[in-house]
Structure formats: C-alpha cells, structure tokens
KOLGU-4560 file (N, C-alpha, C; in nm, 3 decimals, padded with zeros to 5 digits):
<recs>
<n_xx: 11.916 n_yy: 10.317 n_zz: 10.958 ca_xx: 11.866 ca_yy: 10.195 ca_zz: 10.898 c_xx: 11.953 c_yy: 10.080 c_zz: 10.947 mol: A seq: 1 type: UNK>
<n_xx: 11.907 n_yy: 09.970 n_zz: 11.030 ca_xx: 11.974 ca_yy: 09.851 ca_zz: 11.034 c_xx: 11.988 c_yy: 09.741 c_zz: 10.925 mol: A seq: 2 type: UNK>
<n_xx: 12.084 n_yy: 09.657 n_zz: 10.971 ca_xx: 12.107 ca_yy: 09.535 ca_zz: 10.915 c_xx: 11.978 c_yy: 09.432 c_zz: 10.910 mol: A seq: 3 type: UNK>
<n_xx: 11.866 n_yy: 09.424 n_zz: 11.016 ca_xx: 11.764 ca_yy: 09.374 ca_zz: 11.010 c_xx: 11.686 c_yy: 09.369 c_zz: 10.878 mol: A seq: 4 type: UNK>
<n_xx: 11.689 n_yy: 09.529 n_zz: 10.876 ca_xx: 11.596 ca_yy: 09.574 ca_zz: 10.726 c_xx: 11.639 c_yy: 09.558 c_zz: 10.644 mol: A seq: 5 type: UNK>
<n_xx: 11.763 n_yy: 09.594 n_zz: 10.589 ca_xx: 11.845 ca_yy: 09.504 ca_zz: 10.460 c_xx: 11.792 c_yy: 09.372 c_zz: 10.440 mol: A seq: 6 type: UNK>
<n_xx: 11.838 n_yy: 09.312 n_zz: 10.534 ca_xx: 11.862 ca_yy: 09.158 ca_zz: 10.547 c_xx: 11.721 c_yy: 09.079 c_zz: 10.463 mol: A seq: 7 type: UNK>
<n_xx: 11.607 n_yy: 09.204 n_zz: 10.552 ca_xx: 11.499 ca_yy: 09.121 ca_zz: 10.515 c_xx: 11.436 c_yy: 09.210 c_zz: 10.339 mol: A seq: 8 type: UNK>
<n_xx: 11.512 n_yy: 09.315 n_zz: 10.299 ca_xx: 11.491 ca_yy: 09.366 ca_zz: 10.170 c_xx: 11.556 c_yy: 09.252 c_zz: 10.074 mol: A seq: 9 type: UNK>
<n_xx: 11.669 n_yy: 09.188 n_zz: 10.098 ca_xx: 11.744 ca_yy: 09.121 ca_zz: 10.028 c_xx: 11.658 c_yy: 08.970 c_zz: 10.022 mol: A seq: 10 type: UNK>
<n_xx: 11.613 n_yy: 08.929 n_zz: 10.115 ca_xx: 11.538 ca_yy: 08.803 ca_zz: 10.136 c_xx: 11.390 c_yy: 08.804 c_zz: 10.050 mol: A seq: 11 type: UNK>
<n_xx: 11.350 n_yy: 08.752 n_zz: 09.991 ca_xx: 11.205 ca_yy: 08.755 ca_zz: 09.951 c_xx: 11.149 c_yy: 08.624 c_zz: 09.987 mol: A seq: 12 type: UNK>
<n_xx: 11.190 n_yy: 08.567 n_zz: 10.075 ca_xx: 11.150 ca_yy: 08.467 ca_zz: 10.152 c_xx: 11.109 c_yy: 08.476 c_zz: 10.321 mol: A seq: 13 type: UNK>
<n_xx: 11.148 n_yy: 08.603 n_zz: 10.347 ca_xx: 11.171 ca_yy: 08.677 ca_zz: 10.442 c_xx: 11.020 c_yy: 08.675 c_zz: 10.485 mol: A seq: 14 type: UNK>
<n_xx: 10.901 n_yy: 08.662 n_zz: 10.575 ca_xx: 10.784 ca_yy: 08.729 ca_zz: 10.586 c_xx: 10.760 c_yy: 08.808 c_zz: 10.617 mol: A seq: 15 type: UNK>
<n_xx: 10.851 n_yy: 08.905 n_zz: 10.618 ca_xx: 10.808 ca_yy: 09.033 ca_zz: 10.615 c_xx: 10.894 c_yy: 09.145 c_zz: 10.527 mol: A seq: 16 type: UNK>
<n_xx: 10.925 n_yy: 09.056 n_zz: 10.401 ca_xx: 10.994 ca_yy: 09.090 ca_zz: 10.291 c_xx: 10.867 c_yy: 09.260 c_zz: 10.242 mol: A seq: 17 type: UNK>
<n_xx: 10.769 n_yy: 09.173 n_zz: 10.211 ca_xx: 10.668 ca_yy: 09.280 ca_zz: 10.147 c_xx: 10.633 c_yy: 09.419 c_zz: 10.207 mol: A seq: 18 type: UNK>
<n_xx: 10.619 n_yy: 09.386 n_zz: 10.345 ca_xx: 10.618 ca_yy: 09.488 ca_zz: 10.447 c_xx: 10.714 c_yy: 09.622 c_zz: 10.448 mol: A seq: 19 type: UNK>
<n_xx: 10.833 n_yy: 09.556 n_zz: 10.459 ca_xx: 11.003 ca_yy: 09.613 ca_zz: 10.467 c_xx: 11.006 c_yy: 09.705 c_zz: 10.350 mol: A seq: 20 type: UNK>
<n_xx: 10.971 n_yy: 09.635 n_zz: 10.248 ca_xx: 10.988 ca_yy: 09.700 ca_zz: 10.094 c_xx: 10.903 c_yy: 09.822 c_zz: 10.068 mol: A seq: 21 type: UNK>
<n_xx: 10.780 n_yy: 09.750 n_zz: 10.119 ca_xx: 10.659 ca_yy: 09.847 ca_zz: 10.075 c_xx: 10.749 c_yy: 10.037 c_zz: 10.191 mol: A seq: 22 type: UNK>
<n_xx: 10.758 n_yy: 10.030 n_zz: 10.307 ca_xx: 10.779 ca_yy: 10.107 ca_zz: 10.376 c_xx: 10.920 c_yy: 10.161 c_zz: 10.337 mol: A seq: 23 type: UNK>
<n_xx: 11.001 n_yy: 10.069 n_zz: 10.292 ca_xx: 11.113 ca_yy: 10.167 ca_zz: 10.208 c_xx: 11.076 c_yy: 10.236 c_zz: 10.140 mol: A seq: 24 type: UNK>
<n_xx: 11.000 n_yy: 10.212 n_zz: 10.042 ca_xx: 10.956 ca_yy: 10.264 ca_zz: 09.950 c_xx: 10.880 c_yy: 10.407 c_zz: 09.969 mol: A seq: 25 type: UNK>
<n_xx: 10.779 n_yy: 10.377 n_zz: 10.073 ca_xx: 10.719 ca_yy: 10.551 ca_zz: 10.110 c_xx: 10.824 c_yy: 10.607 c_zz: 10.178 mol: A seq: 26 type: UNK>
<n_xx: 10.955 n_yy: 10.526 n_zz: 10.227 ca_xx: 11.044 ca_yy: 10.615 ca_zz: 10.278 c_xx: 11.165 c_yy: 10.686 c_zz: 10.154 mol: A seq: 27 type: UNK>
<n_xx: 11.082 n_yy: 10.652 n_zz: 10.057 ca_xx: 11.236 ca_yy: 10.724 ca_zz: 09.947 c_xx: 11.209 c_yy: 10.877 c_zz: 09.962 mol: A seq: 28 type: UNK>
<n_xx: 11.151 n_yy: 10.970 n_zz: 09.984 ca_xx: 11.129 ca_yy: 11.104 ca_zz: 09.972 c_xx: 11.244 c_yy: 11.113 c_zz: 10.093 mol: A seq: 29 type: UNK>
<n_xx: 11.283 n_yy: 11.092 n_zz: 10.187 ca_xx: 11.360 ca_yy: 11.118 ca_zz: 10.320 c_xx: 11.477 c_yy: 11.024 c_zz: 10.316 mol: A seq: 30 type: UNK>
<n_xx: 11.559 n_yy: 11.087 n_zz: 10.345 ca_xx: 11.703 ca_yy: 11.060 ca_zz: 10.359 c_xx: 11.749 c_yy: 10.939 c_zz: 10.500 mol: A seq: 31 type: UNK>
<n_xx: 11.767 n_yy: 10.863 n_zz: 10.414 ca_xx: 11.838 ca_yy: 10.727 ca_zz: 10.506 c_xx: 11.918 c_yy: 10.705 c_zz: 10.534 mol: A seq: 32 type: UNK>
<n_xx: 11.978 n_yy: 10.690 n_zz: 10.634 ca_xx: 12.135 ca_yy: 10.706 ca_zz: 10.708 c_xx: 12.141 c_yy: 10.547 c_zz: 10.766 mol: A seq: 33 type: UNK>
<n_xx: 12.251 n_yy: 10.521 n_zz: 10.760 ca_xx: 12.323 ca_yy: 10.408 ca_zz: 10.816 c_xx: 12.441 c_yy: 10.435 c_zz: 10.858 mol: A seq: 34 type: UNK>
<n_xx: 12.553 n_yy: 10.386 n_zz: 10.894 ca_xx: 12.670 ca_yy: 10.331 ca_zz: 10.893 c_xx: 12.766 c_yy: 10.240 c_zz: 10.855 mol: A seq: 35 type: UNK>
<n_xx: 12.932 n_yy: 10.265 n_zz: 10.890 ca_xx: 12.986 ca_yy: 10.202 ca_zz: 10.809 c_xx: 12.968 c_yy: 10.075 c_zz: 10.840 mol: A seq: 36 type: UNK>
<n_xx: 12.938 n_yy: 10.046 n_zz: 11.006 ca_xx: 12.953 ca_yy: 09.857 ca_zz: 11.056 c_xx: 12.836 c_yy: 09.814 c_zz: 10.994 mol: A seq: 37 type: UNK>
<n_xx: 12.691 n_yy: 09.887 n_zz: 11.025 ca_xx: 12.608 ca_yy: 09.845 ca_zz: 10.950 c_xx: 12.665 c_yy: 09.794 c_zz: 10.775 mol: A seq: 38 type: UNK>
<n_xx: 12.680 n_yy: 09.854 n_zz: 10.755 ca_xx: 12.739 ca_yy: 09.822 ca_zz: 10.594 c_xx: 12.808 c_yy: 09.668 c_zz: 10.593 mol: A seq: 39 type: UNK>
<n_xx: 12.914 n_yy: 09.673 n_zz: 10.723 ca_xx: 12.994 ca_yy: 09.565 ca_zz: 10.705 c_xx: 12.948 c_yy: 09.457 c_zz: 10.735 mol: A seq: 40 type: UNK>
<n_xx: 12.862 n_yy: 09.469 n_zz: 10.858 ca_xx: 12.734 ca_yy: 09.351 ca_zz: 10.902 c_xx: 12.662 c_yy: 09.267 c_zz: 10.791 mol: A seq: 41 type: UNK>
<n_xx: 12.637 n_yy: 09.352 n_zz: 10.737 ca_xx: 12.540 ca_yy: 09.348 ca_zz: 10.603 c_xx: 12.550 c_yy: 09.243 c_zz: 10.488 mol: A seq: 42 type: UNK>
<n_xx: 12.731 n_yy: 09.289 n_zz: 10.448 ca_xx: 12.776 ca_yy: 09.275 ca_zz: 10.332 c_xx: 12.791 c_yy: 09.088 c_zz: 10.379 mol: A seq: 43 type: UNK>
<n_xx: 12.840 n_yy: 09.076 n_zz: 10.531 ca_xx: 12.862 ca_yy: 08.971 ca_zz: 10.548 c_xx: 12.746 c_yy: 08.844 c_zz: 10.601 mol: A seq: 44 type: UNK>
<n_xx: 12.651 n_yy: 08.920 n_zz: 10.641 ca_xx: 12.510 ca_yy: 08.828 ca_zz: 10.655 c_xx: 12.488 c_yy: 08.818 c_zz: 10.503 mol: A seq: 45 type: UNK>
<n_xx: 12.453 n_yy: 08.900 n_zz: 10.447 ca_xx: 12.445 ca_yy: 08.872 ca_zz: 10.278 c_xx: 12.544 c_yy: 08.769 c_zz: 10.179 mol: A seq: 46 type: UNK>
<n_xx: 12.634 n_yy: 08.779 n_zz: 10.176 ca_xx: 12.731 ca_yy: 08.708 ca_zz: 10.157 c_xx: 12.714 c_yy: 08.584 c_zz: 10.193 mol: A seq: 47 type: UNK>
<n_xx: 12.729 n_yy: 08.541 n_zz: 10.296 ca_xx: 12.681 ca_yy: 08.415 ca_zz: 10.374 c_xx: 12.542 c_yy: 08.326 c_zz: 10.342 mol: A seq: 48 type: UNK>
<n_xx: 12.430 n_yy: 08.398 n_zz: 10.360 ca_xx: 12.310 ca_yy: 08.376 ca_zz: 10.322 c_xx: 12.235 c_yy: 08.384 c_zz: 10.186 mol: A seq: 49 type: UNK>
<n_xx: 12.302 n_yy: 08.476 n_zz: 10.145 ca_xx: 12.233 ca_yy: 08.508 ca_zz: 09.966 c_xx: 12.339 c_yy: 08.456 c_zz: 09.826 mol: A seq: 50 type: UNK>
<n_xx: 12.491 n_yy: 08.461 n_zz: 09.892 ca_xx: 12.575 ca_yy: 08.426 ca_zz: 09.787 c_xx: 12.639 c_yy: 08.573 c_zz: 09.738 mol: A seq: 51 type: UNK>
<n_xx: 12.671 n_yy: 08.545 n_zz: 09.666 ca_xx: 12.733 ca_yy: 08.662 ca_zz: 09.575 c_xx: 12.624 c_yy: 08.759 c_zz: 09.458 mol: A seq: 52 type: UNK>
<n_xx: 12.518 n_yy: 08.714 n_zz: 09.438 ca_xx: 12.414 ca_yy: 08.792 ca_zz: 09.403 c_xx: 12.374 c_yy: 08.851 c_zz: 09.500 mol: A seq: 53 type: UNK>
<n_xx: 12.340 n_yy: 08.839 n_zz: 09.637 ca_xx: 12.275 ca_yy: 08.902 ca_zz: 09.737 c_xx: 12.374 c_yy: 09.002 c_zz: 09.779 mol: A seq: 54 type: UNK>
<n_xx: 12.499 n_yy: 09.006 n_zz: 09.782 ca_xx: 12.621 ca_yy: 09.092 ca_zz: 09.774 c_xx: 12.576 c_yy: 09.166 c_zz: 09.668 mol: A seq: 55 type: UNK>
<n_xx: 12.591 n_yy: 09.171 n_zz: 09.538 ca_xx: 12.578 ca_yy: 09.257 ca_zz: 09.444 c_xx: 12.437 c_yy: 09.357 c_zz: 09.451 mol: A seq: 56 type: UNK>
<n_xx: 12.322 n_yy: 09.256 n_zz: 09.491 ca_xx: 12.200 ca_yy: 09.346 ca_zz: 09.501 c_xx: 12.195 c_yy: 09.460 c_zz: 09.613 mol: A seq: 57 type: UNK>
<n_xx: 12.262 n_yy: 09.440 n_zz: 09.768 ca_xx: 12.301 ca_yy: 09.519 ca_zz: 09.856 c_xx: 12.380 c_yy: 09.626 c_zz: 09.748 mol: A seq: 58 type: UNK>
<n_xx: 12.498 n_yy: 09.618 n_zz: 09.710 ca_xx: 12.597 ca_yy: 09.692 ca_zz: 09.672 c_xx: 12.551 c_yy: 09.792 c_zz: 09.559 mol: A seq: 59 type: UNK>
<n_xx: 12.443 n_yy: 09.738 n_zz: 09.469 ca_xx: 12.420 ca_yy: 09.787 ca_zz: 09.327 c_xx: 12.305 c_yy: 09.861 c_zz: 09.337 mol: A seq: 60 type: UNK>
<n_xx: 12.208 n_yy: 09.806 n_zz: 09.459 ca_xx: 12.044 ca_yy: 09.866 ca_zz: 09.478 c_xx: 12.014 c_yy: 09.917 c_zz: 09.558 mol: A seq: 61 type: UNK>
<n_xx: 12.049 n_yy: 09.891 n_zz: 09.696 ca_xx: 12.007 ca_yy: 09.923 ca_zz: 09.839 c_xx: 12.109 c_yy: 10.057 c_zz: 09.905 mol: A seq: 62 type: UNK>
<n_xx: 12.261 n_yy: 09.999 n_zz: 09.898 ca_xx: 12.357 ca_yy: 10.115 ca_zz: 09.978 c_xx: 12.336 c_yy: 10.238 c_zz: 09.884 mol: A seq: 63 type: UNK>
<n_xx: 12.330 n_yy: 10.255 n_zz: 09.749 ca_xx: 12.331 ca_yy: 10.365 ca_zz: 09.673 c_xx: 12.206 c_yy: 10.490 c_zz: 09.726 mol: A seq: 64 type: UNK>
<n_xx: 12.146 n_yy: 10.441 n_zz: 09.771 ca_xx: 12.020 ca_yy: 10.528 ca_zz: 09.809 c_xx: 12.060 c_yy: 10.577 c_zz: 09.964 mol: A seq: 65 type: UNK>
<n_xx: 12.121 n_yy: 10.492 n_zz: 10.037 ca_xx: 12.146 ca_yy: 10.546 ca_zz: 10.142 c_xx: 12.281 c_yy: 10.626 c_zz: 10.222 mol: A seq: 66 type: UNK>
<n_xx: 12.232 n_yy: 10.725 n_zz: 10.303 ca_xx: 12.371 ca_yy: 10.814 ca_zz: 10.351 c_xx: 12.445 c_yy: 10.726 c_zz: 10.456 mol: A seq: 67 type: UNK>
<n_xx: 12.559 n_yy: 10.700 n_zz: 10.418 ca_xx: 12.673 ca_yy: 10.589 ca_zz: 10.474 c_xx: 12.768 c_yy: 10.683 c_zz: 10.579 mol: A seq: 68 type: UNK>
<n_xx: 12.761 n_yy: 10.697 n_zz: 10.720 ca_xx: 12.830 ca_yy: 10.782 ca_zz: 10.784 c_xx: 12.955 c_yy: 10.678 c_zz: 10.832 mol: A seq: 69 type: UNK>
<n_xx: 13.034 n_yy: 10.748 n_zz: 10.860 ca_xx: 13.176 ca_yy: 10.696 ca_zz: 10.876 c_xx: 13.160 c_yy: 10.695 c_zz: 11.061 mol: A seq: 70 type: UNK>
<n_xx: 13.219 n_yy: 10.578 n_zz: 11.116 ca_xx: 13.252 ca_yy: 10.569 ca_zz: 11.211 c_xx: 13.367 c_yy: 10.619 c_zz: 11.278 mol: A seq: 71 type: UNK>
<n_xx: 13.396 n_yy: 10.722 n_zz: 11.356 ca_xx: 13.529 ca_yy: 10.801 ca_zz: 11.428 c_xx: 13.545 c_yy: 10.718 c_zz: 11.493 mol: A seq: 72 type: UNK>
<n_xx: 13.689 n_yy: 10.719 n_zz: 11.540 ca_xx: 13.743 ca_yy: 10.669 ca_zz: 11.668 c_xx: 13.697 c_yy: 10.679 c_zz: 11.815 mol: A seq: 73 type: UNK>
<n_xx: 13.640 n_yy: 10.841 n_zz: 11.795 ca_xx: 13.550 ca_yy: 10.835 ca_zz: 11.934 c_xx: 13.432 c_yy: 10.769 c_zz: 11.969 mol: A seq: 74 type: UNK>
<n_xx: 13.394 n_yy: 10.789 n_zz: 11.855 ca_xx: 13.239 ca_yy: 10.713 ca_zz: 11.838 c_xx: 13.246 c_yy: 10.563 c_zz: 11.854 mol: A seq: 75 type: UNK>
<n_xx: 13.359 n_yy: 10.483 n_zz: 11.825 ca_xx: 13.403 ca_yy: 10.322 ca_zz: 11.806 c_xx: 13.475 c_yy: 10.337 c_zz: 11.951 mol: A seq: 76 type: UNK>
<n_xx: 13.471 n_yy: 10.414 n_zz: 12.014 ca_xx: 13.566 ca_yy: 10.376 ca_zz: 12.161 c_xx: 13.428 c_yy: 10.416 c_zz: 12.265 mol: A seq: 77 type: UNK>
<n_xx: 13.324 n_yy: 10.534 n_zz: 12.227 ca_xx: 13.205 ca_yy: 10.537 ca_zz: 12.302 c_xx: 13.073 c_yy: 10.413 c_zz: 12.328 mol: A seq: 78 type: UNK>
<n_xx: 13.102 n_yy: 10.336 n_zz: 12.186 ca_xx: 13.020 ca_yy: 10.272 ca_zz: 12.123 c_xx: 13.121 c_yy: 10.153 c_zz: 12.191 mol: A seq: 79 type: UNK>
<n_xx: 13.231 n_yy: 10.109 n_zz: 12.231 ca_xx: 13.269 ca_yy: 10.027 ca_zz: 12.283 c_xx: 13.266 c_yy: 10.022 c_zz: 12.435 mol: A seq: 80 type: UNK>
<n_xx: 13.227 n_yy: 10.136 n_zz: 12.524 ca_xx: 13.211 ca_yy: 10.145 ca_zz: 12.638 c_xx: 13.070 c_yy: 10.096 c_zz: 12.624 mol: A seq: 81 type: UNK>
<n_xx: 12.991 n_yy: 10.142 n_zz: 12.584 ca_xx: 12.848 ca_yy: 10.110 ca_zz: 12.582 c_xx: 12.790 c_yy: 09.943 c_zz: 12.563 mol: A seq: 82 type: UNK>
<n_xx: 12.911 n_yy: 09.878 n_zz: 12.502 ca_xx: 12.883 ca_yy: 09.734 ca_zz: 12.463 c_xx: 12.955 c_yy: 09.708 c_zz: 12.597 mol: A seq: 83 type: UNK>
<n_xx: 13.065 n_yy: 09.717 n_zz: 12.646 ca_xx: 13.102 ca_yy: 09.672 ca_zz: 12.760 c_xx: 13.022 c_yy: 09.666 c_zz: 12.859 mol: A seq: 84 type: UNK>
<n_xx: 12.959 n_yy: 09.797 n_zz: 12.880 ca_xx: 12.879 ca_yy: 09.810 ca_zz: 13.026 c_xx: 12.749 c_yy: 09.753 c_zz: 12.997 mol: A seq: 85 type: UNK>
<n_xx: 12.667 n_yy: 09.679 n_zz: 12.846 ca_xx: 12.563 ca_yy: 09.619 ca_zz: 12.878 c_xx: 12.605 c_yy: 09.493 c_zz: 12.852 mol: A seq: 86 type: UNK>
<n_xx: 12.676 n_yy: 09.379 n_zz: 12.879 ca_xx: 12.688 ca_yy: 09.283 ca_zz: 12.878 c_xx: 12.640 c_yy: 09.220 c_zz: 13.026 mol: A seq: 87 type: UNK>
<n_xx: 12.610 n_yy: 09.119 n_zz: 13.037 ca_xx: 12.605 ca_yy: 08.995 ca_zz: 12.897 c_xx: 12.452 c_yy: 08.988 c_zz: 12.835 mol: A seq: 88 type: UNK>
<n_xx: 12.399 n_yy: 09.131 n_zz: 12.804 ca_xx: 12.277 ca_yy: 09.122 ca_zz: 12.750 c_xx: 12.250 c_yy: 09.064 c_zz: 12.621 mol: A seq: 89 type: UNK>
<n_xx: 12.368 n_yy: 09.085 n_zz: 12.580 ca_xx: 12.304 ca_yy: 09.049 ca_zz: 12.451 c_xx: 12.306 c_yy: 09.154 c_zz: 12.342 mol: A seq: 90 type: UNK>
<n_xx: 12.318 n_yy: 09.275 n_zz: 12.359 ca_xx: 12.291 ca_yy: 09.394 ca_zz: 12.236 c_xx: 12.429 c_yy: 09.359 c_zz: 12.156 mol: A seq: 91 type: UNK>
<n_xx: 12.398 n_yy: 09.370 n_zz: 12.066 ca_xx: 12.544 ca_yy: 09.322 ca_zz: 12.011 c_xx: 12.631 c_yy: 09.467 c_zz: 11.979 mol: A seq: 92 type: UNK>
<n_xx: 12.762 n_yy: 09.495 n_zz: 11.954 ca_xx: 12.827 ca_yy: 09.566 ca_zz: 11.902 c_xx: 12.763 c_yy: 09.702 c_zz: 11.804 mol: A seq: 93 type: UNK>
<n_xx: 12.746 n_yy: 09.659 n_zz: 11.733 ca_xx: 12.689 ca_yy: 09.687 ca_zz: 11.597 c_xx: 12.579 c_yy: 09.778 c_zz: 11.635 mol: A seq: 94 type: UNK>
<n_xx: 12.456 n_yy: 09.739 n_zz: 11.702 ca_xx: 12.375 ca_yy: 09.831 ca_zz: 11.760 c_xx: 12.443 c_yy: 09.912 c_zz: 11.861 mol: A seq: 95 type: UNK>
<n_xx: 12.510 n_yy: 09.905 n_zz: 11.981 ca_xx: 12.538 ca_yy: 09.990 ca_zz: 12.036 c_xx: 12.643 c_yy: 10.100 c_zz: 11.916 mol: A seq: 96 type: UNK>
<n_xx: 12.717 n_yy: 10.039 n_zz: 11.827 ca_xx: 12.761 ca_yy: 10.171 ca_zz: 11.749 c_xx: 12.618 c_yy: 10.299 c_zz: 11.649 mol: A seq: 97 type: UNK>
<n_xx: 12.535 n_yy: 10.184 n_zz: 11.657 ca_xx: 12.401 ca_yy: 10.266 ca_zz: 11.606 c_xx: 12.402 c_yy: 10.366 c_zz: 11.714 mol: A seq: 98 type: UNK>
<n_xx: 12.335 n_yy: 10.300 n_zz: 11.814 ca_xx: 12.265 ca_yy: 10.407 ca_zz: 11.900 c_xx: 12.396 c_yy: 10.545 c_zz: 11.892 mol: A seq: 99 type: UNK>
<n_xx: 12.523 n_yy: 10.516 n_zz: 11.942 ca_xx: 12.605 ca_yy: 10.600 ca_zz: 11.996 c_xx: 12.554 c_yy: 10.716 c_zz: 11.822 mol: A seq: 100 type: UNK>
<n_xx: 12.565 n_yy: 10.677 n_zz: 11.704 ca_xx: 12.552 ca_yy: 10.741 ca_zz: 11.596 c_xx: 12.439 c_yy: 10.824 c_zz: 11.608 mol: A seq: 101 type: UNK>
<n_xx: 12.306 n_yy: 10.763 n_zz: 11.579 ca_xx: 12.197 ca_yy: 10.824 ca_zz: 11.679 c_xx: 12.204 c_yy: 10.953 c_zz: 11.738 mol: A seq: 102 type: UNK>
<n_xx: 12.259 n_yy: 10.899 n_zz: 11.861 ca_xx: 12.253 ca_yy: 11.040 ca_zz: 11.961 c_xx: 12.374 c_yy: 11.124 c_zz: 11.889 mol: A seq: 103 type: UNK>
<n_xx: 12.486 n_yy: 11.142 n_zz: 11.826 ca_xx: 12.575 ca_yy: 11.164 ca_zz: 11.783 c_xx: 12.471 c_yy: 11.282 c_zz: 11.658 mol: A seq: 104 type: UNK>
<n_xx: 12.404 n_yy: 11.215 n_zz: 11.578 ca_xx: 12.347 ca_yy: 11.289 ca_zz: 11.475 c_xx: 12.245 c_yy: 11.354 c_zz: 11.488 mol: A seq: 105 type: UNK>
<n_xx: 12.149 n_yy: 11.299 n_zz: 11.659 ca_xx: 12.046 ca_yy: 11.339 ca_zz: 11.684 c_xx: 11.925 c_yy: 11.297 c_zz: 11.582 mol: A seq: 106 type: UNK>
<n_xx: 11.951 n_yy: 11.168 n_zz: 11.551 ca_xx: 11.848 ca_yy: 11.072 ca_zz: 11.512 c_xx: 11.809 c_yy: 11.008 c_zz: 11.556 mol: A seq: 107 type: UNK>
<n_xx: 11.638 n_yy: 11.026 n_zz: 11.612 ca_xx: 11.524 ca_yy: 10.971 ca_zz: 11.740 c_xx: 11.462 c_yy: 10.795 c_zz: 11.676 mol: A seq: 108 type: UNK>
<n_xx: 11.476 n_yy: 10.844 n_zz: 11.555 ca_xx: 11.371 ca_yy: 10.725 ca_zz: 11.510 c_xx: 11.459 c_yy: 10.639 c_zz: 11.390 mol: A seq: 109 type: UNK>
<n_xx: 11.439 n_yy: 10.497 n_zz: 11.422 ca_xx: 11.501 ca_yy: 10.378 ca_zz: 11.334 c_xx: 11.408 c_yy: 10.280 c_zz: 11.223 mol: A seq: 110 type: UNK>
<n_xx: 11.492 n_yy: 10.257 n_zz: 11.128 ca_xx: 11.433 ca_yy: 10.175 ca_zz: 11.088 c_xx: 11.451 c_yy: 10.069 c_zz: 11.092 mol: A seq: 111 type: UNK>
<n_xx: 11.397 n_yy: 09.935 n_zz: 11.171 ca_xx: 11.462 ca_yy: 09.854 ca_zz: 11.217 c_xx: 11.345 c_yy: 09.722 c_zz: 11.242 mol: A seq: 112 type: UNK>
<n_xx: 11.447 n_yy: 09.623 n_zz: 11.243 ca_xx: 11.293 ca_yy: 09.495 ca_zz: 11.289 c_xx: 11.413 c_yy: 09.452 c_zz: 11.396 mol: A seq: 113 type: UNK>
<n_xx: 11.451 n_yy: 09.501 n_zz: 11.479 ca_xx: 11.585 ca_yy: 09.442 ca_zz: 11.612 c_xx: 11.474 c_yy: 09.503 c_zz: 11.757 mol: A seq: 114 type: UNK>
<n_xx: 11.477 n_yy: 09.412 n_zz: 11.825 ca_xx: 11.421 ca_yy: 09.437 ca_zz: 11.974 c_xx: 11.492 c_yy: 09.520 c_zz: 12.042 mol: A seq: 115 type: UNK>
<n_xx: 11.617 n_yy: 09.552 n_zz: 12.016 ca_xx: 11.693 ca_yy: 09.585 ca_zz: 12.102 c_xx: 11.679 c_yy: 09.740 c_zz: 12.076 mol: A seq: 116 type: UNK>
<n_xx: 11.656 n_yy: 09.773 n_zz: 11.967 ca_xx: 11.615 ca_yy: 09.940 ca_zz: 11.918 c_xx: 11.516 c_yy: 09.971 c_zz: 12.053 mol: A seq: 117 type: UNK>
<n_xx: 11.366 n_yy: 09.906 n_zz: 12.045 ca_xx: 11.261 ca_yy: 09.929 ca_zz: 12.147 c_xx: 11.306 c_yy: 09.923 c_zz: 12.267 mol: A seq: 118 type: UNK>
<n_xx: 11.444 n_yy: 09.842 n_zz: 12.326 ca_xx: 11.442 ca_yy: 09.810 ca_zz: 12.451 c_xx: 11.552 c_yy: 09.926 c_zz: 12.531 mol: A seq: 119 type: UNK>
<n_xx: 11.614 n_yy: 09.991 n_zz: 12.391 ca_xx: 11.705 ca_yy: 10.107 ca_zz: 12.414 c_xx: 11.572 c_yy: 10.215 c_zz: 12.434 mol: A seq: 120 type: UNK>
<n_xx: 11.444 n_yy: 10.192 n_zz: 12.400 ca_xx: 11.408 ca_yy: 10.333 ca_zz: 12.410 c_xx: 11.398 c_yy: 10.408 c_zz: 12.262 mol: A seq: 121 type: UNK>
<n_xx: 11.433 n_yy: 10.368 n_zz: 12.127 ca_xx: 11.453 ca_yy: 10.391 ca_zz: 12.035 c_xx: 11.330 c_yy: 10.385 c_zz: 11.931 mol: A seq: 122 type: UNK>
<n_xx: 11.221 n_yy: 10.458 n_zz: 11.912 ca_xx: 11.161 ca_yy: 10.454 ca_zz: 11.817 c_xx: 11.123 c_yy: 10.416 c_zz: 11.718 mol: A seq: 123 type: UNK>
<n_xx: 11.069 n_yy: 10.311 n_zz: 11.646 ca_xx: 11.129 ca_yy: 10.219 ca_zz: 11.539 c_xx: 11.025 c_yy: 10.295 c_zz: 11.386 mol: A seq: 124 type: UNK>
<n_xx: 11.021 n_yy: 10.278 n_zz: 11.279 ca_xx: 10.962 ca_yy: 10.312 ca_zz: 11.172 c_xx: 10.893 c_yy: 10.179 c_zz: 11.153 mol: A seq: 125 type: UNK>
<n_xx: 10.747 n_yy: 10.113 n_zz: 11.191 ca_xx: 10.675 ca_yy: 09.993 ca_zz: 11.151 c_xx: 10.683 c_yy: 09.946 c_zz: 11.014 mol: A seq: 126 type: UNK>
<n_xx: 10.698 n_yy: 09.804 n_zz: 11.036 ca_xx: 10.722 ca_yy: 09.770 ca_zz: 10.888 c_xx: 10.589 c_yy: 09.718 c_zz: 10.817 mol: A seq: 127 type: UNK>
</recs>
C-alpha cells in the first residue's frame, strides 16, 4: 500500500477520495502490507496537509489495519542502489524502497494511485 492511497483516504476532498475508500474497503478480507518509510512519508504529508487530526486519523484508523514491515539495512542499501541508478527520473526514494520490499516479499500487485508503480512494471489494484 502506498502513500498515494493514504493520502487520498485521509483527504475527502481528494477526487478520488470515494473510489480509494470504497476499494479499501472490499480490500479488508486480505492483508495489507506497507512499510516503515511508507509510514514515515505518510505521517509527514499528513501532518503538513491535514494538521494534527489528519495525523491522528492515519495513526488511530488506517495503520492499525495494516501489516507494517520493517526496513533492513540491506533492503535500505538495495533500495538505495536502485534510486541511484534511476536518476534523474524522478522515482523517488520511497518507491524504490517499495519495489525492493515487493520483490523481497514477493508481492506482484500494489495498491497505489503513483505512475511510477505502472512504469516499474508493477500491477496496481484500480481505484
């Protein structure tokens, strides 16, 4: 699960707030995985944009449902080769630690509203 989809669960201004939600929602039977940067991405687009309620609603509603994997050192030094060697594209950090997680867990398909999922080749869950 990316920061995209949060972002836009937390937003109800978002247009494609309803979308996002509705598809979380048929996704509660199946287990949702993220990460820890995701988390940290999150806390701080939220923070920034929503205030300190939009912090609490991430923290109190959204992360509780989902499986939070910890980032290794290998994985943050693989995931840092991978941002190196696609520059100056543009993928930011954060996704390349996705993907490396991904292939790491052998998870094909994302849930995500980021271009950069599709342009990796990455499967997305429609919102």
């Amino acid at each position: 699960m990316d920061t995209s989809v949060l972002i836009a669960l937390l937003d109800r201004a978002d247009p494609r707030h309803e979308a996002v939600r509705s598809t979380f929602l048929d996704l509660a039977d199946r287990e949702l995985v993220t990460h820890g940067y995701v988390v940290a991405e999150t806390l701080a687009v939220a923070r920034r944009r929503f205030g300190v309620d939009g912090v609490i609603a991430l923290l109190d509603e959204l992360l509780p449902v989902l499986a939070v994997l910890p980032v290794e050192p290998s994985l943050h030094t693989s995931a840092q080769a991978r941002y190196r060697a696609s520059l100056p594209s543009g993928t930011s950090f954060v996704d390349q630690v996705s993907f490396a997680v991904m292939t790491q867990e052998a998870i094909d398909t994302a849930f995500a509203l980021d271009a950069d999922f599709v342009t990796a080749g990455v499967d997305e869950i429609p919102a």
